[in-house]
N, C-alpha and C positions, 0 to 999 in steps of 0.2 A: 448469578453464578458464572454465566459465560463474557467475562470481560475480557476486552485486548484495552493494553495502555502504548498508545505510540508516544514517540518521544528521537531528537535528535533534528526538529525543524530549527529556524533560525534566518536569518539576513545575508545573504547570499550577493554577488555582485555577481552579472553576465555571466559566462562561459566557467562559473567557479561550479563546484559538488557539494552536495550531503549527502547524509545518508541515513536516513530514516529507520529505527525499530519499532517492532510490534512484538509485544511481550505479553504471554498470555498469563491469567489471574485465575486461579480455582479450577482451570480446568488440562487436559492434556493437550497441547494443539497439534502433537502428528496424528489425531482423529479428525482436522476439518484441512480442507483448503483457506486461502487467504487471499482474499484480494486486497487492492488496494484502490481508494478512489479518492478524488480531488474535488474542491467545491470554490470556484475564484467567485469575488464579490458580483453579483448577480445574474448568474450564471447554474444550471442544472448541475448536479452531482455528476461528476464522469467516472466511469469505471477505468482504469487507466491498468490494471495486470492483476494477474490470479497467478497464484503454483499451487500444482495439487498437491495431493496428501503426500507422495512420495519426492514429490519434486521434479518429477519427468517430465510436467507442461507447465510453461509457464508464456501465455500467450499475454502479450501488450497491445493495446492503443496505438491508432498511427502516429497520434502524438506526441507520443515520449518514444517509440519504437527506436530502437539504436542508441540511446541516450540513457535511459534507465536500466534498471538489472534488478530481476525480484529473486529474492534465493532465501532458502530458511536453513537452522540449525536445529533440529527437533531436540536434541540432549539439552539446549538450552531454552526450549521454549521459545522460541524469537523468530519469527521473520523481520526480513530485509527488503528495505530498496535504494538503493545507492541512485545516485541522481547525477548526472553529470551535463555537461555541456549547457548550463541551466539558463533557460531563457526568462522575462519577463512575464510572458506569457503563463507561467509555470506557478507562478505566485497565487496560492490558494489554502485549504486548509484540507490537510491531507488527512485520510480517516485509512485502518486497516478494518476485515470485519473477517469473520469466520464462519466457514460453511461444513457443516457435518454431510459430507458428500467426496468420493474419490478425485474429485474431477471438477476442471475449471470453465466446462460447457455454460455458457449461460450467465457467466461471470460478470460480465458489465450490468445485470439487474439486480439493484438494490432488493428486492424481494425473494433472494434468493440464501439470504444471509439469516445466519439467525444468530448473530451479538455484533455491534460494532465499539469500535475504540471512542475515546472523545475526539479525536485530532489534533494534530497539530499545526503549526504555521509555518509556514515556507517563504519569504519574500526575498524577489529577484530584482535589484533594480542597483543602480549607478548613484 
């Protein structure tokens, strides 16, 4: 019952953008936070940004920090992450997941989530 479907990954070259949705299924998502996390081919899950419920915190990674931008439309169900300046490095399978919690303390642990998206695919390359 608590599904996110993200959607809007794709083939990207260097210093181009996406912008990635998280759309939630069955249930209301201005009751959770949302992060968002990336998984590149052999490599641990990284927590890379959270926004709380209201939208007031939205802390990043230092790896995407200044490049990415997490922001939701709660009338529509959807968080965002717009991606810019996209490097190589950035090529992974991007997951949203949802936290029934005010607040994005804590947000880079997977275990803090209780529903994630399937992902999607992001590749950056020449």
């Amino acid at each position: 019952q608590l599904q996110l479907v993200e959607s809007g990954g794709g083939l990207v070259q260097p210093g181009g953008s996406l912008r990635l949705s998280c759309a939630a299924s069955g249930f209301t998502l201005d009751d959770y936070t949302i992060g968002w996390f990336r998984q590149a081919p052999g490599k641990e899950r990284e927590g890379i940004s959270c926004i709380s419920r209201r939208g007031g915190s939205t802390p990043y990674a230092d790896s995407v920090k200044g490049r990415f931008t997490i922001s939701r439309d709660n009338a529509k169900n959807t968080v965002y992450l717009q991606m810019n300046s996209l490097k190589p490095e950035d090529t992974a399978v991007y997951y949203c997941a949802a936290r029934r919690w005010p607040y994005c303390a804590g947000y880079q642990s997977e275990k803090v989530y209780d529903g994630w998206g399937q992902g999607t695919q992001v590749t950056v390359s020449s």
